[in-house]
C-alpha positions as CSV (number, residue, x, y, z in Angstrom):
1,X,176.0,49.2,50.9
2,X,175.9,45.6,49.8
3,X,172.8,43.3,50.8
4,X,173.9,40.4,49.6
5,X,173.1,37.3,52.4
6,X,173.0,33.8,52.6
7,X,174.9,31.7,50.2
8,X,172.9,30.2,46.7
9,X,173.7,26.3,46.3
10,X,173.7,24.9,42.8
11,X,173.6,20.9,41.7
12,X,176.0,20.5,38.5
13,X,174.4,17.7,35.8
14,X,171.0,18.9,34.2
15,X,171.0,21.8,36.5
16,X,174.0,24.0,35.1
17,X,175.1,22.1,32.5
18,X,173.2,20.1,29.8
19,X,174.2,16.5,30.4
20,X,176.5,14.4,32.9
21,X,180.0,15.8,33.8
22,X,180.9,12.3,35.6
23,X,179.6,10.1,33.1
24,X,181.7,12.3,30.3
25,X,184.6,12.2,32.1
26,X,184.3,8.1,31.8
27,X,184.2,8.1,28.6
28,X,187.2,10.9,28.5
29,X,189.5,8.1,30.1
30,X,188.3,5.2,28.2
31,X,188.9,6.9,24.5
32,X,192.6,7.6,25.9
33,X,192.7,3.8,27.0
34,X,193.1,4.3,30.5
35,X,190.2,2.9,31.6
36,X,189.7,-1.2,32.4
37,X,188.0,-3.1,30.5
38,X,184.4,-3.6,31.3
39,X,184.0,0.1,33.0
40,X,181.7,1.3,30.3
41,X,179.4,-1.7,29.8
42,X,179.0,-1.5,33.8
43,X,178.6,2.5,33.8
44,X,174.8,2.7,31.8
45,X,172.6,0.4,34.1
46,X,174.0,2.9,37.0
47,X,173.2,6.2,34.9
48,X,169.9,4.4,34.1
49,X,169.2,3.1,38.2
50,X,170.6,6.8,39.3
51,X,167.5,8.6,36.9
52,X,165.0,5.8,37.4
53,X,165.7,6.5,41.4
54,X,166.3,2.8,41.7
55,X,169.4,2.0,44.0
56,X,172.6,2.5,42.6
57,X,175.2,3.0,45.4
58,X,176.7,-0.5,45.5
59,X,177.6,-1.1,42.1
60,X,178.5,2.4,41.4
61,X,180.9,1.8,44.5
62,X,182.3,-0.7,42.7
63,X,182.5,1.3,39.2
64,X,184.9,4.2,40.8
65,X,187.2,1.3,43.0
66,X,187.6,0.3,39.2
67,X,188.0,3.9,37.4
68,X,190.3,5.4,40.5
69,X,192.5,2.7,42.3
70,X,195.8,4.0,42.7
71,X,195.4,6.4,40.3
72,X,198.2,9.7,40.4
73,X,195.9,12.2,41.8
74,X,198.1,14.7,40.1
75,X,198.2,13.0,36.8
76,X,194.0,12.5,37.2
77,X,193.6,16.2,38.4
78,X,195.2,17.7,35.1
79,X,193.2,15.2,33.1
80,X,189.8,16.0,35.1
81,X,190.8,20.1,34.6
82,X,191.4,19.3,30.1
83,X,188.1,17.9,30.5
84,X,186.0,20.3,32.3
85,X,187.7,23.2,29.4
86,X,186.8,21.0,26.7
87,X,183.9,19.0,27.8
88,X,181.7,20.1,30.6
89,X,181.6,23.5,30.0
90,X,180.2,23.3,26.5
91,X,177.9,22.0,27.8
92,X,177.0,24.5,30.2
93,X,172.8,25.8,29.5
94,X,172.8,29.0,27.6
95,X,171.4,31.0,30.7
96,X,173.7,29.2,33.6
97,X,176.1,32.3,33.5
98,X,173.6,34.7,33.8
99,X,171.8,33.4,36.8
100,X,174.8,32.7,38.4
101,X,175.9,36.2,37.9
102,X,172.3,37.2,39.6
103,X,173.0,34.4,42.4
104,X,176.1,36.3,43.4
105,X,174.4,39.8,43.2
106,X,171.7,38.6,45.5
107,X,173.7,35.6,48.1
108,X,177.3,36.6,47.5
109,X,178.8,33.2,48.3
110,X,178.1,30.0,45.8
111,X,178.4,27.0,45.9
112,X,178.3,23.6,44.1
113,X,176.2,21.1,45.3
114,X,176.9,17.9,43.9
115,X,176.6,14.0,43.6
116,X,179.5,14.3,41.6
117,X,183.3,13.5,42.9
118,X,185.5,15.8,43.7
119,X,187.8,14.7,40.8
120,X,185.6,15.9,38.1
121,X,183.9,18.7,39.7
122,X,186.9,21.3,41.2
123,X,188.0,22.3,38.0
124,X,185.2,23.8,37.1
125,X,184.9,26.1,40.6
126,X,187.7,28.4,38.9
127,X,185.7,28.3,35.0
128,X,182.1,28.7,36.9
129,X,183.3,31.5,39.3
130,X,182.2,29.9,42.5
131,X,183.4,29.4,45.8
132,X,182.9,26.5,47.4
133,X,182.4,23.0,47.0
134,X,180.0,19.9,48.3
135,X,180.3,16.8,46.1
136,X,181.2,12.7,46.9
137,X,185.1,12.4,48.1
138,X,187.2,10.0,46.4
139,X,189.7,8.7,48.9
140,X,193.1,9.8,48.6
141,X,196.3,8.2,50.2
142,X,199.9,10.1,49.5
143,X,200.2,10.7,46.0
144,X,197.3,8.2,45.0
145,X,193.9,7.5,45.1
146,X,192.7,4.3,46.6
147,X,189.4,4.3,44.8
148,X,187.3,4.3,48.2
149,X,184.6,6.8,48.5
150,X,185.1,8.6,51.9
151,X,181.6,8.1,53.3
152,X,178.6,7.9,51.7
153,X,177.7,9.6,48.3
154,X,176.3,13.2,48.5
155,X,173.0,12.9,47.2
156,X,169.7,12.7,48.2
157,X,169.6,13.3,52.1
158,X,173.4,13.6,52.0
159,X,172.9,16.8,49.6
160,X,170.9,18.0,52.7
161,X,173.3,17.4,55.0
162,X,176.3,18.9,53.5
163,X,174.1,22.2,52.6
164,X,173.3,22.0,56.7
165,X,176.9,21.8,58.1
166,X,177.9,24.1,55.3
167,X,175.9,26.8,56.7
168,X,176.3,25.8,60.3
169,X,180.2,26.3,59.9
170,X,179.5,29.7,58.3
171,X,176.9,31.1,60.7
172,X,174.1,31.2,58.0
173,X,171.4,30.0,58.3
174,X,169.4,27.7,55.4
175,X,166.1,29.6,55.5
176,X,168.6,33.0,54.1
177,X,169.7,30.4,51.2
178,X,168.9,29.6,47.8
179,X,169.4,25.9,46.5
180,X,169.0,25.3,42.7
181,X,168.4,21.2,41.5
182,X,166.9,19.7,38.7
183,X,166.3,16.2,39.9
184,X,165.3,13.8,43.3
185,X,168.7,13.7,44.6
186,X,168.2,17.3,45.2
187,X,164.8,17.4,46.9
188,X,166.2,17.1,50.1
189,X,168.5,19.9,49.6
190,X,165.6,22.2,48.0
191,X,163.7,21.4,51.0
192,X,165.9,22.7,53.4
193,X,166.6,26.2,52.4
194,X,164.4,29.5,52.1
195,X,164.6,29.4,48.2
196,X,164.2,26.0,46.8
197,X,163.9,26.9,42.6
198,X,163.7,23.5,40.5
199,X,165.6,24.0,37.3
200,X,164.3,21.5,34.4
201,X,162.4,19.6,36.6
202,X,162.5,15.9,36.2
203,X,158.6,14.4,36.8
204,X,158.8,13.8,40.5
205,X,160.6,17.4,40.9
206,X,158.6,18.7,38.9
207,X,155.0,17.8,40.6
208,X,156.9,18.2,43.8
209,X,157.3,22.0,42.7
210,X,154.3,22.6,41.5
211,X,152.7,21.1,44.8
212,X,154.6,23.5,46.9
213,X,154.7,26.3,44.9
214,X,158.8,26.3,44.2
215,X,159.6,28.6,41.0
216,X,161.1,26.4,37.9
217,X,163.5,27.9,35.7
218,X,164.5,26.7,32.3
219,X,168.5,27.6,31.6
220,X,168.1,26.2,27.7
221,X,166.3,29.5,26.7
């Protein structure tokens, strides 16, 4: 008989895979010229804000109204799944298949957890096994996208909040769940479940961890 329970949650850049799917998938567009012009020079102070944990939301608001606006979602879909085959999952950590494997041993049910919009991030449920899927929501009208995000970003206490309702709408509760993160936008998230694991900390996970006691993994060895 199966005792698998609870459902594991996983954040996506410098968690599971060595770098930042979002960012990459920026510069995927821009080398195939679909991209305006000025979307790169405006995308590293926002990577550098998002890391530092300085605020980021506005400008970055204005980055994807740039990079999505009435965009084909079909036509961006098939791009975003070429990338995540020949981008994101190279650079997946050398020990990211093997915990999830142990992850659906032990929960059964996974999930990606993720700042990251929907866009670039559903391709990769099918390559990464997993089944189900909590990241920022790029607007979508008809056939196009408008470049709006629908709400506010998931990250930080919006991570938390998605992990909540997730659970809530599946009868499970958080303290039977596993959340793994690597950075502050998770700590939220992390705190809200039974098995918080920080996976390369950054510093403030990191002393945050080692404060509470939270096990840290390292995916690179």
């Amino acid at each position: 008989m199966s005792t698998r329970s609870g459902i594991a949650f996983f954040d996506l850049d410098h968690t599971l895979v060595n770098g930042d799917s979002d960012s990459s998938f920026i510069d995927f567009m821009d080398v195939r010229g679909l991209l305006p012009d000025g979307v790169q020079e405006a995308k590293a102070p926002i990577n550098a804000a998002y890391m530092a944990g300085e605020p980021w939301q506005v400008p970055y608001r204005a980055l994807l109204r740039e990079i999505y606006r009435d965009r084909s979602v079909a036509e961006t879909m098939a791009l975003a799944a070429e990338h995540a085959v020949s981008h994101v999952m190279p650079m997946l950590f050398r020990g990211a298949r093997a915990l999830l494997e142990e992850a659906r041993e032990r929960r059964g049910h996974l999930v990606l957890l993720t700042t990251t919009n929907q866009v670039v991030t559903t391709p990769l449920l099918e390559l990464l096994g997993l089944d189900g899927l909590l990241s920022t929501q790029m607007e979508v009208q008809g056939s196009r996208f408008t470049g709006e995000v629908v709400g506010e970003f998931c990250t930080g206490p919006g991570k938390e909040i998605a992990l909540r309702a997730y659970c809530e709408q599946r009868g499970v509760d958080p303290a039977d769940c596993a959340m793994y993160g690597d950075g502050r936008s998770d700590m939220d998230a992390l705190a809200a479940v039974g098995e918080p694991v920080a996976v390369h900390p950054n510093h403030g996970l990191a002393k945050k961890a080692a404060e509470l006691g939270w096990p840290v993994l390292d995916l690179a060895v």
